[in-house]
C-alpha positions as CSV (number, residue, x, y, z in Angstrom):
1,X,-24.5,-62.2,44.6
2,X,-24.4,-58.8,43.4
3,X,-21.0,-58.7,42.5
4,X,-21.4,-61.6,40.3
5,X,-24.8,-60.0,38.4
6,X,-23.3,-56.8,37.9
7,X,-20.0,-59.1,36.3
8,X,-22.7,-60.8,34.6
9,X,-24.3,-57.3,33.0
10,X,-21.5,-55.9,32.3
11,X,-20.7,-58.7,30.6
12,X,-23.3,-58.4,28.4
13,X,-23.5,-55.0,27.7
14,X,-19.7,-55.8,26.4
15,X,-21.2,-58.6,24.3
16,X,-24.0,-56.6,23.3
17,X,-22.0,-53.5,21.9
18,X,-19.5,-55.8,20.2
19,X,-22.4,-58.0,18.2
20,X,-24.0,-53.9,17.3
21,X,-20.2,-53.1,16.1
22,X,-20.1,-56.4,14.3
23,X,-23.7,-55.8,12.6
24,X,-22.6,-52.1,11.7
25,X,-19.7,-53.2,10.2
26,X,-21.5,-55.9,8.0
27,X,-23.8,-53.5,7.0
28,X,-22.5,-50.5,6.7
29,X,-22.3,-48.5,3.6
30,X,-20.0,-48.9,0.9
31,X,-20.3,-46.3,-1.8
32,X,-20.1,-47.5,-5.6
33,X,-18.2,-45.2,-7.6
34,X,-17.9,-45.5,-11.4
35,X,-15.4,-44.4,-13.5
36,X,-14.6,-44.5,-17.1
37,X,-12.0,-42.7,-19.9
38,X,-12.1,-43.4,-23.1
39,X,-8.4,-44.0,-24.7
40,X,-7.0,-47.9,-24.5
41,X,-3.3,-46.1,-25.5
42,X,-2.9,-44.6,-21.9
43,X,-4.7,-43.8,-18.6
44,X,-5.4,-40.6,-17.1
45,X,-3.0,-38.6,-14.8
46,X,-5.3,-37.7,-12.8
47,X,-6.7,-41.4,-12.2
48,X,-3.6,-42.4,-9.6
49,X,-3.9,-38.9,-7.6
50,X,-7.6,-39.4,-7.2
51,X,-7.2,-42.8,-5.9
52,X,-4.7,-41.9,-3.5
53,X,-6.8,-38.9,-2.3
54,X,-9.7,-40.8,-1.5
55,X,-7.7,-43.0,0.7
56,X,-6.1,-39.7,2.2
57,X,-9.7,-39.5,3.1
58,X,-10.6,-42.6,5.0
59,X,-12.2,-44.5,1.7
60,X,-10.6,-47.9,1.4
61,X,-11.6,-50.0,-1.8
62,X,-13.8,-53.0,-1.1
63,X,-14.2,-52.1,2.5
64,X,-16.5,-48.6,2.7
65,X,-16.2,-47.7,-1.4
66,X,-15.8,-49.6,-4.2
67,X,-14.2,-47.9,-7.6
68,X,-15.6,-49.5,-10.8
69,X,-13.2,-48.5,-13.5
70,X,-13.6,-48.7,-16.5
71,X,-11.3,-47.7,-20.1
72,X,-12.9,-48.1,-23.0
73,X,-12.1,-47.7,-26.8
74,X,-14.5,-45.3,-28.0
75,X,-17.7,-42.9,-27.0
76,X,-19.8,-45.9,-28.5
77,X,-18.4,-47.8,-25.5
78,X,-18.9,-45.1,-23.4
79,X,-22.4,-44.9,-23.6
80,X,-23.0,-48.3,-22.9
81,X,-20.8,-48.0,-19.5
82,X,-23.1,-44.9,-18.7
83,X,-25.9,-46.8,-18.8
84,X,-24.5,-49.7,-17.5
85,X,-23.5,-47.3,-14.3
86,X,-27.5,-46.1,-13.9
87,X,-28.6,-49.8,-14.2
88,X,-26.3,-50.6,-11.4
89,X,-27.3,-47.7,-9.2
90,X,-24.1,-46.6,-8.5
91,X,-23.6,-43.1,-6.1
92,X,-21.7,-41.1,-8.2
93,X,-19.8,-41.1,-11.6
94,X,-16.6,-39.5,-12.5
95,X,-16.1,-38.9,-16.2
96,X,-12.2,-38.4,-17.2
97,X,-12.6,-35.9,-20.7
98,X,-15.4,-34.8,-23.0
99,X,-16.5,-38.3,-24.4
100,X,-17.3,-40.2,-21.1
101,X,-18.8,-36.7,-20.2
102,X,-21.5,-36.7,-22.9
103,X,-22.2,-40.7,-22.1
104,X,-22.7,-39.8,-18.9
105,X,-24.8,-37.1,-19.0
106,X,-27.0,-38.5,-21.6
107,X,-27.3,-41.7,-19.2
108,X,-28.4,-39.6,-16.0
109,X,-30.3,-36.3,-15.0
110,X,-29.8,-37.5,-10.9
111,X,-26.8,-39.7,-10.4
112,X,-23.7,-37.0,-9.7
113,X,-21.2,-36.7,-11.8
114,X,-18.1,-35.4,-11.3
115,X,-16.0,-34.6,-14.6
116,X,-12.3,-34.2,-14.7
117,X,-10.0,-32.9,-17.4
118,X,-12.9,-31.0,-20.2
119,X,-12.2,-28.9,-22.1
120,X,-15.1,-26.3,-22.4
121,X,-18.1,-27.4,-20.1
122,X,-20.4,-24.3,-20.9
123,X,-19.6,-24.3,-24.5
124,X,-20.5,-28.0,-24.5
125,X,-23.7,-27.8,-22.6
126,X,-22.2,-29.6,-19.4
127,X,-22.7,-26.8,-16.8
128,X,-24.9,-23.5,-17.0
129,X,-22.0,-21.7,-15.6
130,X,-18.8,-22.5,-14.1
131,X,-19.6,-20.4,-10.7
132,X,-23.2,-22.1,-10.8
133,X,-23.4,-25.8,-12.6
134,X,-26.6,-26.7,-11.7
135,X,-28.1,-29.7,-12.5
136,X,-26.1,-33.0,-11.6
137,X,-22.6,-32.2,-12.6
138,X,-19.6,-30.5,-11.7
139,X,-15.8,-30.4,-11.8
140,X,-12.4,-29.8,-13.5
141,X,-11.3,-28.2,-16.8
142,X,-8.5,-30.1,-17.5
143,X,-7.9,-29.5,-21.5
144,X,-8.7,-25.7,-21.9
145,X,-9.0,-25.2,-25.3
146,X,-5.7,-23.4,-26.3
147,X,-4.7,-24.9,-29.9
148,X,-3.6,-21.3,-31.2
149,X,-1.2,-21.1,-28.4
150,X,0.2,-24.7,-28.9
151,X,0.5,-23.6,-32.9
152,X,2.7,-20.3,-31.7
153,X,4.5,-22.6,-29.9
154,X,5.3,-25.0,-32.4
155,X,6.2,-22.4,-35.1
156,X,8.9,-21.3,-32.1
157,X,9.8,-24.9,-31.7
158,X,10.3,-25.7,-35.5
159,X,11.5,-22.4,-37.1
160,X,11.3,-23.9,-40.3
161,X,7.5,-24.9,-39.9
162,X,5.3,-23.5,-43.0
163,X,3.1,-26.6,-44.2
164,X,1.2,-28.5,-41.4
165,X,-1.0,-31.3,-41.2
166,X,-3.7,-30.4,-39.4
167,X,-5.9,-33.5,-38.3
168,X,-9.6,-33.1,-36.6
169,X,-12.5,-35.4,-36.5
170,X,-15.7,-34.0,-37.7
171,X,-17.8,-35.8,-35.3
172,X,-16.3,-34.3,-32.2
173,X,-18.5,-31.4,-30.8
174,X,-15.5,-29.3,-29.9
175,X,-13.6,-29.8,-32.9
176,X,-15.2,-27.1,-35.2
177,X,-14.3,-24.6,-32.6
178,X,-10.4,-25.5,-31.8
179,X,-10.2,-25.5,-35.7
180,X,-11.7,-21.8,-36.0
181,X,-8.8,-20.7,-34.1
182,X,-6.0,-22.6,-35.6
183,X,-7.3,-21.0,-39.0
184,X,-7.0,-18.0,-37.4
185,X,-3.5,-18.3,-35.8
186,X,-2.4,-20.3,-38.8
187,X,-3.1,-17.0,-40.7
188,X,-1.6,-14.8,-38.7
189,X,1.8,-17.1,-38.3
190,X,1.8,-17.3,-42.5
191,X,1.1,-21.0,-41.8
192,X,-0.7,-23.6,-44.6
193,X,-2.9,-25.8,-43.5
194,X,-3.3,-29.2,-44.8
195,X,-6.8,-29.8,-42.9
196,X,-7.3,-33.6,-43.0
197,X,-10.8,-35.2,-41.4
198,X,-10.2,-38.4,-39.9
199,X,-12.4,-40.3,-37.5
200,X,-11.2,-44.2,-37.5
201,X,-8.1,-45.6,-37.2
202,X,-8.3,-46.6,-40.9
203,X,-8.5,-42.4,-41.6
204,X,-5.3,-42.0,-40.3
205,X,-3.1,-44.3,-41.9
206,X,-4.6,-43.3,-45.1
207,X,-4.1,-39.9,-44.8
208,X,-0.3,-40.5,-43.7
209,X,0.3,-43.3,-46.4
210,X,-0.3,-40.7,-48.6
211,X,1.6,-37.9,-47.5
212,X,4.5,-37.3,-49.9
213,X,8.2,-37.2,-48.2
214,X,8.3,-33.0,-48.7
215,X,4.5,-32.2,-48.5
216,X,4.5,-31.2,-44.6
217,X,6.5,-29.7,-41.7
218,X,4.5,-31.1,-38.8
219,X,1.6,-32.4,-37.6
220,X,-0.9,-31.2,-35.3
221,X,-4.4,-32.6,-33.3
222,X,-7.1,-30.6,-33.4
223,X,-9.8,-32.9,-32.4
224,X,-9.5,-33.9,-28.4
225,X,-11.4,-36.7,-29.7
226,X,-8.3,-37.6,-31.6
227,X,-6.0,-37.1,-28.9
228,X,-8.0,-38.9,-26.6
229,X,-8.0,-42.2,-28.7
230,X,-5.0,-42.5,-31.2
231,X,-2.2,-40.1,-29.9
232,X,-0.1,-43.6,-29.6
233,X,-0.8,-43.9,-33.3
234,X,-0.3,-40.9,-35.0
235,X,2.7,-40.7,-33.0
236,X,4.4,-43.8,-34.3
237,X,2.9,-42.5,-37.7
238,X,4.4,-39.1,-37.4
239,X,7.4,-40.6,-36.1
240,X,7.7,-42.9,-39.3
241,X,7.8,-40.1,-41.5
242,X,10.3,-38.0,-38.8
243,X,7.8,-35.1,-38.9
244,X,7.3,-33.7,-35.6
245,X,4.0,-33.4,-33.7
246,X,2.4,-31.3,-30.8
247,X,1.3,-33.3,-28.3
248,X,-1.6,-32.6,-25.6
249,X,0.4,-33.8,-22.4
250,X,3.8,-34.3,-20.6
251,X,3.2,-38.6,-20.5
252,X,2.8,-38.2,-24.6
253,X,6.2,-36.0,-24.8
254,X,8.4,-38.6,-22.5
255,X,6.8,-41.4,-25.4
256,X,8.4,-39.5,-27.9
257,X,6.0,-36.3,-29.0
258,X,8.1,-33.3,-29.8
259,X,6.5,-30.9,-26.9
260,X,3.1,-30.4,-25.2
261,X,1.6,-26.9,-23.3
262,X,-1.5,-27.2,-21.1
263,X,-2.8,-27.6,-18.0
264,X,-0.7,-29.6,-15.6
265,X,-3.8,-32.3,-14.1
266,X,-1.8,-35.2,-12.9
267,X,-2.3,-33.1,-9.6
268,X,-6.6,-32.5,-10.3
269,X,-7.1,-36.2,-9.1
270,X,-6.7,-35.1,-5.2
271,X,-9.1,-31.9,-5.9
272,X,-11.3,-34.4,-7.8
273,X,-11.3,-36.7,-4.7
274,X,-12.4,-33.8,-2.6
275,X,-15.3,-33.4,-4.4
276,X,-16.9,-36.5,-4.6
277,X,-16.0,-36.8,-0.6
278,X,-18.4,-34.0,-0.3
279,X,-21.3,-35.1,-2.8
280,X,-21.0,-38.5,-0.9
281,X,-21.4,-36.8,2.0
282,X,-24.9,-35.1,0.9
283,X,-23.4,-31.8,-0.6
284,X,-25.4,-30.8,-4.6
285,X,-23.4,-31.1,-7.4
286,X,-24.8,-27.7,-8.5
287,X,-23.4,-26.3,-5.0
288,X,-19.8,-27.2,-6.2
289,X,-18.4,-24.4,-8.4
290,X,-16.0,-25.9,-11.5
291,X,-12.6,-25.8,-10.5
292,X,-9.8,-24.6,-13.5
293,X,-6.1,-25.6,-13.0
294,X,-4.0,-22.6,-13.2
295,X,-0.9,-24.4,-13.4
296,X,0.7,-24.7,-17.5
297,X,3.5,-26.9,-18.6
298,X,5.8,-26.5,-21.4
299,X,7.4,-29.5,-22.2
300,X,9.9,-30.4,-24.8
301,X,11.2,-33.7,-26.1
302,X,14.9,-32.5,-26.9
303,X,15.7,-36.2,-28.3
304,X,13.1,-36.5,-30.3
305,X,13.8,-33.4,-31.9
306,X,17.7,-34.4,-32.4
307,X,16.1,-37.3,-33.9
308,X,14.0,-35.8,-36.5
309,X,16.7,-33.0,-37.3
310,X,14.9,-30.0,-35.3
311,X,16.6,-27.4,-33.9
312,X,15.4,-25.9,-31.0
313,X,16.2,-22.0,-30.7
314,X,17.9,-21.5,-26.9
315,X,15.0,-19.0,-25.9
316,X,12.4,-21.6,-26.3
317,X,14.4,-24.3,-24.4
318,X,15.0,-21.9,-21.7
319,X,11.5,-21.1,-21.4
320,X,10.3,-25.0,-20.8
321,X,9.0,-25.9,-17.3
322,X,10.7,-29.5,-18.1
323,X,12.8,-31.0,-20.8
324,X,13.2,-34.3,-21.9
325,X,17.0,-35.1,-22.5
């Protein structure tokens, strides 16, 4: 008679922790996560690599988190994600580049964000600091703002470079100041200028329609706006009229820009991941120092130039972390 009652409560303490583990499974927390880029031409590097370090971390999608992405055409598009994001309640945002980052942070003092791939965050009123954020976001400078170096670089690249297109869209914060240096640079290298501002798609092919056969050399992005939305574009454009552009990244190069330098972030994704981990977990945004990559690539296209009749001098090929055969 014992025997069988003490069968009997074990019994249903067994059923009685497996209907709790049941009912903690049904209702335990699943984090909602949104993320948005803006650029329909491509997706970030980093986007992959964050993905797979969140799994590395025990987050599985539609079982404990659920990752609400979202790619969008334009920062008009981004700001009505942002806000769609606060109405939704979601935990944390993560904002890939500068025009998700300013629709974000206009959406939402309190909801984390976590930014990946900026290109100044104190100069554009993101952070207060990179050691101390404050406020709700934090992160990853991703596109360091190094035109005058990519111009060197392309005078190196293209010898013969003297008249180049230089294309920036006036309603990008972060334009005025990339141009100030190219201006400068451009000076020093004995460069012209051709300064074209372009903010549509419609911009664009005007300005190349009418560009006359001998009138530039090359053609360079100074807006990360620009970059951001119609890379694709201007390089079918560019590539239409066999003048050679600089690139921002290594993906653009392998579809047929002439070379890119800047951070390497397919990698930041992973770092990324870490951080929303621990802002999930209850740690401050303005605890959470902003991270830059110190890792640079230097990669050259070595078809395309063959293609559009550049020569590349053996020093600058030599000095390439990749090239592209």
């Amino acid at each position: 008679m014992i025997k069988t009652m003490a069968l009997s409560i074990l019994f249903a303490v067994i059923l009685l922790a497996a209907v709790f583990a049941v009912d903690a499974q049904q209702t335990g927390k699943v984090w909602h996560v949104g993320l948005f880029h803006v650029g329909l031409d491509h997706v970030p590097q980093s986007l992959e690599t964050l993905r797979a370090g969140l799994k590395d971390l025990g987050y599985e999608q539609g079982k404990n988190i659920y990752l609400d992405w979202r790619n969008l055409a334009d920062e008009e598009a981004a700001h009505g994600a942002a806000n769609e994001f606060v109405r939704n309640r979601v935990d944390l945002i993560v904002a890939f580049e500068n025009q998700t980052v300013r629709a974000a942070k206009a959406a939402t003092s309190v909801i984390p964000i976590v930014f990946i791939a900026v290109t100044d965050p104190v100069a554009d009123g993101f952070v207060k600091s990179l050691a101390r954020p404050g406020g709700n976001l934090t992160g990853f400078v991703g596109r360091r703002e190094i035109p005058g170096k990519q111009l060197e670089l392309f005078k190196e690249i293209v010898p013969r470079l003297r008249r180049v297109l230089v294309l920036s869209d006036p309603e990008d914060p972060a334009a005025e100041r990339a141009l100030t240096e190219v201006r400068n640079v451009g000076s020093m290298l004995k460069l012209q200028l051709i300064e074209r501002r372009v903010t549509h798609q419609t911009d664009i092919e005007r300005v190349f329609t009418s560009i006359k056969p001998t009138e530039v050399d090359g053609v360079f992005m100074v807006s990360i706006d620009l970059q951001q939305k119609f890379t694709i574009l201007i390089l079918r454009l560019a590539t239409e009229k066999r003048l050679p552009l600089a690139v921002r990244a290594a993906g653009f190069v392998e579809k047929g820009g002439l070379f890119s330098y800047g951070h390497d972030v397919s990698l930041v994704g992973r770092d990324a991941a870490g951080y929303v981990d621990r802002i999930l977990k209850g740690t401050k945004p303005a605890d959470l120092p902003v991270q830059q990559p110190m890792k640079f690539e230097f990669v050259i296209n070595l078809k395309t130039a063959k293609q559009i009749g550049v020569t590349i001098p053996p020093d600058v090929l030599a000095r390439a972390t990749k090239i592209i055969r």
